[in-house]
C-alpha positions as CSV (number, residue, x, y, z in Angstrom):
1,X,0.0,0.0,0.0
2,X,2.7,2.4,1.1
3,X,4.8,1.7,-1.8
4,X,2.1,2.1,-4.2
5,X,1.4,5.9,-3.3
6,X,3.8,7.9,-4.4
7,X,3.2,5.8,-7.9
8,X,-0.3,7.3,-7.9
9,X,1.0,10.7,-6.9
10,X,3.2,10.8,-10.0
11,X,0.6,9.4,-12.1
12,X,-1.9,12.0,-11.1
13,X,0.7,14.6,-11.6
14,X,1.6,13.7,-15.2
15,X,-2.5,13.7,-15.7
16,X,-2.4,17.5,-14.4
17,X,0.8,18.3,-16.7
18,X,-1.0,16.7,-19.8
19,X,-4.3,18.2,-19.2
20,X,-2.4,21.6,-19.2
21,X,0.0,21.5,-21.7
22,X,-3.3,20.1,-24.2
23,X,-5.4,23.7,-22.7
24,X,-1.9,25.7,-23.8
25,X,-1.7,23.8,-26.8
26,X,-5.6,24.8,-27.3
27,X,-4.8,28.6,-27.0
28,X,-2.7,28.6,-29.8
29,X,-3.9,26.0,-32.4
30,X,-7.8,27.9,-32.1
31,X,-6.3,31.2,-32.2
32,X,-4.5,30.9,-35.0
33,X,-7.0,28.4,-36.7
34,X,-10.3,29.5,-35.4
35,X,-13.2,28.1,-33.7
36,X,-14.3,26.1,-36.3
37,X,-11.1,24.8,-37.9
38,X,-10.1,23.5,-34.0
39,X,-12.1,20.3,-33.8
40,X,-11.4,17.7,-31.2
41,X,-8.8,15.6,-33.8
42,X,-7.2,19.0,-34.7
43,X,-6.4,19.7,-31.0
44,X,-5.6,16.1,-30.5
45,X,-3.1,15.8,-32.9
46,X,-1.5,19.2,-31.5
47,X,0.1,17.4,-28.7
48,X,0.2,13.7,-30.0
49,X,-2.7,12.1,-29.0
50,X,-6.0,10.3,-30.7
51,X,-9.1,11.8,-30.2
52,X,-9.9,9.5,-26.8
53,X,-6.8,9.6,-25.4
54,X,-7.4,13.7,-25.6
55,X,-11.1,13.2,-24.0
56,X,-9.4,11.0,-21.6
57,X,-8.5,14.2,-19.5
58,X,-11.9,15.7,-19.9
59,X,-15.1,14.8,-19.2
60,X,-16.9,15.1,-22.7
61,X,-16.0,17.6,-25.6
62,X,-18.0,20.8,-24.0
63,X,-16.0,20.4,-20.9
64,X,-12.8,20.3,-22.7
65,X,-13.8,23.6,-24.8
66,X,-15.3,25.1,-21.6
67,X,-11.8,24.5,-19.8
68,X,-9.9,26.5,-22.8
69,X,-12.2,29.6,-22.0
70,X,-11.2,29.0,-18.5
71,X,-7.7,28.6,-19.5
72,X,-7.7,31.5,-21.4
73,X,-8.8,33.5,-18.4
74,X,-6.6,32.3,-16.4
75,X,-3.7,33.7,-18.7
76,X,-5.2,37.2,-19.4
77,X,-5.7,37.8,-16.4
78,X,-1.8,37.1,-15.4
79,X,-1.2,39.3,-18.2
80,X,-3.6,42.3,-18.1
81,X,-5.5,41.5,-14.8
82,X,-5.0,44.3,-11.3
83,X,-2.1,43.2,-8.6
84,X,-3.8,44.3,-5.9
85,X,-7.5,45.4,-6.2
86,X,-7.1,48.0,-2.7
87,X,-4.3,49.7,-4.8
88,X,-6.0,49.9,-8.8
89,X,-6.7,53.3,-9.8
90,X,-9.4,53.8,-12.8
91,X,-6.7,54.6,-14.7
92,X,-5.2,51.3,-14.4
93,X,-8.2,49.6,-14.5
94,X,-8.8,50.9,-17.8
95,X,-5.5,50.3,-18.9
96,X,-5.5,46.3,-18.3
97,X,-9.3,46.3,-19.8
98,X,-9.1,48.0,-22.7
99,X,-5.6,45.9,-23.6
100,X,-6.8,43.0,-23.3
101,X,-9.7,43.7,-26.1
102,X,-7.2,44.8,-27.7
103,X,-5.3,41.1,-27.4
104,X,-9.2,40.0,-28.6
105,X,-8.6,41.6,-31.7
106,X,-5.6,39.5,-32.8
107,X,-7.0,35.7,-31.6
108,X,-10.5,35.5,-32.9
109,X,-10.7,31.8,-33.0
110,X,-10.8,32.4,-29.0
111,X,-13.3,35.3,-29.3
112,X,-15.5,33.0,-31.3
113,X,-15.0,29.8,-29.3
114,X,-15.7,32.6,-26.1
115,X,-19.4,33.7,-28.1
116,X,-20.3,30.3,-28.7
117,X,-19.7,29.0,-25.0
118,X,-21.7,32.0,-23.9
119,X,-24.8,30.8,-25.5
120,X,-24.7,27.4,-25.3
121,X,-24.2,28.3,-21.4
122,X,-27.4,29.6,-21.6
123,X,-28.4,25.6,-20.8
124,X,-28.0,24.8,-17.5
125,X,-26.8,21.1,-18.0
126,X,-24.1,22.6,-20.2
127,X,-20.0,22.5,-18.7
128,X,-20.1,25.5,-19.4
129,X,-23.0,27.2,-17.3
130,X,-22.0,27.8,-13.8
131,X,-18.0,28.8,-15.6
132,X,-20.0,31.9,-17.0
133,X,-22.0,32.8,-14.2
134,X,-19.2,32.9,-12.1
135,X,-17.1,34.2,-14.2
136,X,-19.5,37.4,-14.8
137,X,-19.4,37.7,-11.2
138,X,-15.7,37.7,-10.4
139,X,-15.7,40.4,-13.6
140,X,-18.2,42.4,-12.0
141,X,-17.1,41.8,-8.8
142,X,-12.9,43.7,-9.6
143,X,-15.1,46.2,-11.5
144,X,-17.2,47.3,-8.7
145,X,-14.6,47.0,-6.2
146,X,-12.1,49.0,-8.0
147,X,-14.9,51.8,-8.9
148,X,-16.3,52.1,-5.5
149,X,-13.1,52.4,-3.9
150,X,-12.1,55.5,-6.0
151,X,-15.6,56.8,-5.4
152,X,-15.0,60.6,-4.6
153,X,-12.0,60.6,-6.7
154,X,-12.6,62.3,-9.3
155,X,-11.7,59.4,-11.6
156,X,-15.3,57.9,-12.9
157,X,-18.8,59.1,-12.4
158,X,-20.8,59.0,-9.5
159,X,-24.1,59.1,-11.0
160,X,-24.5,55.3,-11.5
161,X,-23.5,52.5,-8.4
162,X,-20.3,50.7,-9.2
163,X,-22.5,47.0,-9.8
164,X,-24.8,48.3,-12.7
165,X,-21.6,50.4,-14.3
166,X,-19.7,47.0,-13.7
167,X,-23.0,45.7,-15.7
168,X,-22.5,48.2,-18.3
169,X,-18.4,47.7,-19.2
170,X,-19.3,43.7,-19.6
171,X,-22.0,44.3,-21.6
172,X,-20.8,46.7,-23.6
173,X,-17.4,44.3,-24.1
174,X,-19.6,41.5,-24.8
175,X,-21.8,42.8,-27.3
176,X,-18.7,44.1,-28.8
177,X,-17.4,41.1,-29.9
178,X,-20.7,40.0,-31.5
179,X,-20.2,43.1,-33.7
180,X,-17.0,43.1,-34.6
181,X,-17.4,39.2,-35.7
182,X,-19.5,40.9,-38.1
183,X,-17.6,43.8,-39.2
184,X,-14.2,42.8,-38.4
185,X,-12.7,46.6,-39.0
186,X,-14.1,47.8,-35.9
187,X,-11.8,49.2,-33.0
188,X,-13.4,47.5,-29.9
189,X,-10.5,48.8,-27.8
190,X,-10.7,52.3,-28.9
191,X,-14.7,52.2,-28.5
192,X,-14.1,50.9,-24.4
193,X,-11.9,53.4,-24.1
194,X,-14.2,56.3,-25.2
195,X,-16.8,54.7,-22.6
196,X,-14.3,55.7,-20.3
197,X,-13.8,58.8,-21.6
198,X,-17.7,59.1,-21.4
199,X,-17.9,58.6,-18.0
200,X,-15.3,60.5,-16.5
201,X,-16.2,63.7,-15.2
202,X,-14.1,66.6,-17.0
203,X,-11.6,68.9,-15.6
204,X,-14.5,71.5,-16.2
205,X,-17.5,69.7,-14.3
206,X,-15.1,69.1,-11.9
207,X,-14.2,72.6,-11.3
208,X,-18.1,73.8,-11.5
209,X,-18.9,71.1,-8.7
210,X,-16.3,72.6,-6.7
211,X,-17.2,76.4,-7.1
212,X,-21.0,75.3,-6.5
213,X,-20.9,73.2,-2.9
């Protein structure tokens, strides 16, 4: 028994290795393929495997693609995501958001495979279904954090609660990506970053709030 432990140990760490180098693996081949041109045997052959021996590490095919979104999260949010959420200015927070639509721009496979997943989450039997809902939350949830921290700032209006502007950035984001599937040329980025613009007060209405209390 004792002897035969640290054998499943190592097994079960090879498992975790191989499950992550096929989700890495996954990040590239569908964002330079695409959504559609990354099927199962695509993906499989990517890091030398047959089609079962891949679904050997996941659950079904929807659990596998709903682990690449995750995966994908995981490694913007190293990238682009706040260090410490008690320290993030707006102006940081905008900053890490509006690059990493930006990073959208150049992997659409992933933006597509992301769109997809969103609706068939919509099904509450799907992999993918309690991913998104949590995932909206945690979104929501730095958003709201960050915005009512700097509340009295300066930095972002006051005239809407941090959770329903939260709302609004993710929405906005979201439904961006549907357009610019469509229409390719548009600047997503530059479009989040005018919704900041939008909502942050000017030097002016600054100044007139001051002159008036």
């Amino acid at each position: 028994m004792a002897q035969s432990r640290p054998g499943r140990r190592g097994s079960y760490a090879k498992g975790v290795a191989k499950r992550e180098e096929i989700l890495e693996r996954a990040l590239e081949v569908i964002g330079r393929e695409g959504y559609r041109g990354a099927s199962v045997k695509v993906l499989a052959d990517a890091v030398g495997l047959s089609q079962a021996g891949l679904l050997h590490y996941f659950d079904s095919k929807e659990e596998l693609f709903t682990e690449i979104v995750r995966k994908r999260d995981e490694v913007d949010m190293a990238h682009y995501g706040p260090a410490a959420l008690d320290d993030t200015t707006i102006a940081q927070l905008r900053e890490g958001y509006v690059s990493v639509i930006r990073h959208n721009s150049d992997v659409p496979g992933l933006v597509q495979l992301y769109s997809q997943m969103s609706v068939d989450a919509v099904d509450e039997q799907h992999p993918a279904h309690r991913f998104f809902i949590d995932r909206g939350a945690n979104l929501r949830g730095v958003f709201s954090a960050v915005i009512a921290a700097r509340r009295g700032s300066g930095e972002l209006t006051e005239a809407i609660d941090p959770e329903t502007l939260a709302r609004i950035f993710q929405a906005v984001a979201d439904g961006l990506q549907l357009q610019w599937m469509l229409e390719p040329d548009l600047d997503m980025a530059g479009i989040v970053g005018q919704l900041f613009d939008l909502l942050t007060p000017s030097a002016t209405d600054r100044t007139t709030d001051d002159h008036s209390n």
